[in-house]
C-alpha positions as CSV (number, residue, x, y, z in Angstrom):
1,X,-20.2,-14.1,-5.9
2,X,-22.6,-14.6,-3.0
3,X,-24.2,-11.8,-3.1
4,X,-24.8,-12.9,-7.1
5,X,-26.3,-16.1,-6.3
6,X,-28.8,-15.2,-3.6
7,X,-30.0,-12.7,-5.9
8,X,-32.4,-9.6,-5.3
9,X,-33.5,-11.5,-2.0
10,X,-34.1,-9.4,1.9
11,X,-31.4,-11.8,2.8
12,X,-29.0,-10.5,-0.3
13,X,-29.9,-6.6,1.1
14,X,-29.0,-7.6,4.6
15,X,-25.5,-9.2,3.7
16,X,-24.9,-5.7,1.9
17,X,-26.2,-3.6,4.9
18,X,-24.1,-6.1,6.9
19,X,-20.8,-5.9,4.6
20,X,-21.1,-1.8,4.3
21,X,-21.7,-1.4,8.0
22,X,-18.2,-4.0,8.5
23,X,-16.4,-2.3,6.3
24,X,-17.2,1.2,7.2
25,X,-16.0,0.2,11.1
26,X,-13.3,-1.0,9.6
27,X,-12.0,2.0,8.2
28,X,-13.2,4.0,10.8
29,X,-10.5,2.2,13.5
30,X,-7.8,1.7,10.8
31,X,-7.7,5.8,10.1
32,X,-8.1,6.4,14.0
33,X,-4.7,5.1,14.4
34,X,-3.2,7.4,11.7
35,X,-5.4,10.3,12.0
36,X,-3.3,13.6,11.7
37,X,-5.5,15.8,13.6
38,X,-6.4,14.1,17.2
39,X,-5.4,15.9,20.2
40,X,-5.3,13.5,22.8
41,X,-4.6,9.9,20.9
42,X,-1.4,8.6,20.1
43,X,-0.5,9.2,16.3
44,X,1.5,6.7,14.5
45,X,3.5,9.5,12.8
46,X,4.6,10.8,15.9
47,X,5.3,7.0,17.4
48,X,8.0,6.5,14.1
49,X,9.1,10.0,14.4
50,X,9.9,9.3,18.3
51,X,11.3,6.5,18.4
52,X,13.4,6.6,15.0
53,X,15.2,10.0,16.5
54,X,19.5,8.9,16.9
55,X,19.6,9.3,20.8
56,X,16.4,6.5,21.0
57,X,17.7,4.6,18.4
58,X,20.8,4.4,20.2
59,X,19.7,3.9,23.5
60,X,17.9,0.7,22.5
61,X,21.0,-0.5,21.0
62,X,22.8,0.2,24.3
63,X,19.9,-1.7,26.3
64,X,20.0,-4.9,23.3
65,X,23.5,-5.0,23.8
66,X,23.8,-4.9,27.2
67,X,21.7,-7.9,27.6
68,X,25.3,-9.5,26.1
69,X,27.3,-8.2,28.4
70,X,28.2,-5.5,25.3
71,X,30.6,-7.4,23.8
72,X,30.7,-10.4,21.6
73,X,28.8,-11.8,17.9
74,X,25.5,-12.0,19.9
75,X,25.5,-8.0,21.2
76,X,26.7,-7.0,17.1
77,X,23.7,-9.2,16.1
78,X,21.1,-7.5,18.5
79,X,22.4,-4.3,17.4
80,X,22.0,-5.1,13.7
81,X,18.5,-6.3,14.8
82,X,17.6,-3.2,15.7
83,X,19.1,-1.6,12.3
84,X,16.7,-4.0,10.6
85,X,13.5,-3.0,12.3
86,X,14.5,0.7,12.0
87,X,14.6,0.2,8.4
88,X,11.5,-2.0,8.2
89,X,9.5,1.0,9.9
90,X,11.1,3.9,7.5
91,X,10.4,1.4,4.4
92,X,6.7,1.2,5.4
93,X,6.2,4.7,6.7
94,X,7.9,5.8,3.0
95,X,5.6,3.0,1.1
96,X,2.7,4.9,3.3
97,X,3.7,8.5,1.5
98,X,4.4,7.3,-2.2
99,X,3.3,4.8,-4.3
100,X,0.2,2.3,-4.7
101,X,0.0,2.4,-0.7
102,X,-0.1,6.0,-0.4
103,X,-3.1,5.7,-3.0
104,X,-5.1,3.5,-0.9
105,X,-4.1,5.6,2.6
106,X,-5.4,8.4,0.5
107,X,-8.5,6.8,-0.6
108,X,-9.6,5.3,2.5
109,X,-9.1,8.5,4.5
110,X,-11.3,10.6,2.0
111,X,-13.6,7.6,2.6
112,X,-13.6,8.3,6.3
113,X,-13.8,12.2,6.0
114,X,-17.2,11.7,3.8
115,X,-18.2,8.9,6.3
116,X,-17.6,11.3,9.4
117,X,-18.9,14.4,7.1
118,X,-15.1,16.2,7.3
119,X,-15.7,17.7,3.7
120,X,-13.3,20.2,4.8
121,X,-10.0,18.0,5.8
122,X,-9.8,16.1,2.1
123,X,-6.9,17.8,1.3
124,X,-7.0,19.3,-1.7
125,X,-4.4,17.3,-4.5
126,X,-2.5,18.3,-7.8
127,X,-4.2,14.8,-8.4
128,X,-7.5,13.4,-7.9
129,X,-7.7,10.7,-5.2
130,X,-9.7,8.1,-6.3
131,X,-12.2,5.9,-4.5
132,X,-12.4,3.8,-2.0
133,X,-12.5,0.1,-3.3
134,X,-13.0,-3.3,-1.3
135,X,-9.5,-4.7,-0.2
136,X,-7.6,-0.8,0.4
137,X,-8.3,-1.4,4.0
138,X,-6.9,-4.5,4.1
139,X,-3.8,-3.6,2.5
140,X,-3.2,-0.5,5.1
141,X,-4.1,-3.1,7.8
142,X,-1.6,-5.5,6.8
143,X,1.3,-3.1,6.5
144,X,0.3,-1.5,9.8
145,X,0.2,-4.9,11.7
146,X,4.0,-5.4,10.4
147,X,5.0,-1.5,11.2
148,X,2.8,-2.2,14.4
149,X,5.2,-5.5,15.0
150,X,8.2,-3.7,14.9
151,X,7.5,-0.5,17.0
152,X,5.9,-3.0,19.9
153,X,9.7,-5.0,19.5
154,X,12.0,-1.0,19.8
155,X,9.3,0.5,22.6
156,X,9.7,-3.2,24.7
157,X,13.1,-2.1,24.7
158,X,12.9,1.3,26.0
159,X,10.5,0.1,28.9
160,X,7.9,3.2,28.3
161,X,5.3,4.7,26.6
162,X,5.3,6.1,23.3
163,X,3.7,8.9,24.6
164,X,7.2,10.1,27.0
165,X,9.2,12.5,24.4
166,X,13.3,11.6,24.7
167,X,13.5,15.3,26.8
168,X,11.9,13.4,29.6
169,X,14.7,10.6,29.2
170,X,16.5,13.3,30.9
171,X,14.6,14.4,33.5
172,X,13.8,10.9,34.4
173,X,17.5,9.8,34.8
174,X,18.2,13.2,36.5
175,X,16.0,12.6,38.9
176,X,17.1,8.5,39.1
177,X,20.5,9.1,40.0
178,X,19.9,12.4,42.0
179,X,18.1,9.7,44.1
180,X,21.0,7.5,44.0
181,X,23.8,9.8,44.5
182,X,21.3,11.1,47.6
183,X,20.7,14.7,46.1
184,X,18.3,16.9,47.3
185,X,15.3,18.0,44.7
186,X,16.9,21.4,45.4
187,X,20.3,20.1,44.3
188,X,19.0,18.7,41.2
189,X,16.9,21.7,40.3
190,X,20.2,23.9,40.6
């Protein structure tokens, strides 16, 4: 409507130019985040795949509920809490593969690949994926800041980065109570 009512004005190009260039930046960061193919940045698949694996999920119920002293209504209700953001991320990571979401993920990263001239990684589809339209980005954005939410709330539990697999859990605690037992690093590599 703004753009109507200034007209064919420099000022009503420069609002365009200015919008396009907005929006383009916008997509650009939004698909960095889930971007399949980086080597060396954190992918949200692989954050949601980490982090809802059974031995994290359950080592961040055993660190809610110890902050209750493990027993008692208020350690079953942190414990359910984390059951509730689990879900909330696998209901937004499904919503992301199907439906009207998955049709703007798919628009706005074809959008990116012509953007960045990656012809060759718009995956091919049994159906065509439309184009990009003013608000898709928006709509991703909003359902990442709520999946974003809720993965910030289960890593503060765990105390590390995303970027640690569970294996080195492992190693870590080996190595933690090696220390505290007063083992040798030979001892522990045995």
């Amino acid at each position: 409507r703004l753009l109507e009512r200034l007209g064919e004005s420099f000022s009503t190009g420069a609002f365009i130019l200015i919008r396009d260039s907005l929006h383009k930046e916008v997509v650009l960061a939004l698909m960095r985040i889930w971007d399949k193919s980086t080597k060396n940045n954190l992918k949200m698949a692989e954050i949601i795949f980490n982090i809802t694996r059974p031995e994290v999920v359950a080592s961040i119920k055993r660190r809610r509920r110890g902050k209750y002293g493990d027993m008692g209504p208020d350690a079953d209700a942190a414990e359910a809490q984390v059951e509730r953001e689990i879900r909330w991320i696998k209901f937004i990571q499904n919503r992301i593969m199907r439906g009207s979401l998955r049709k703007s993920f798919n628009a706005l990263e074809k959008h990116r690949n012509e953007i960045l001239a990656h012809s060759t990684l718009v995956r091919s589809s049994a159906s065509e994926i439309r184009d990009v339209i003013y608000g898709d980005e928006r709509y991703l954005l909003r359902w990442s800041a709520i999946l974003s939410k809720n993965l910030n709330l289960l890593l503060d539990d765990l105390y590390t980065s995303p970027r640690i697999d569970f294996s080195n859990y492992k190693i870590i605690a080996k190595c933690f109570w090696g220390s505290v037992r007063a083992e040798t690093t030979e001892e522990l590599r045995a």
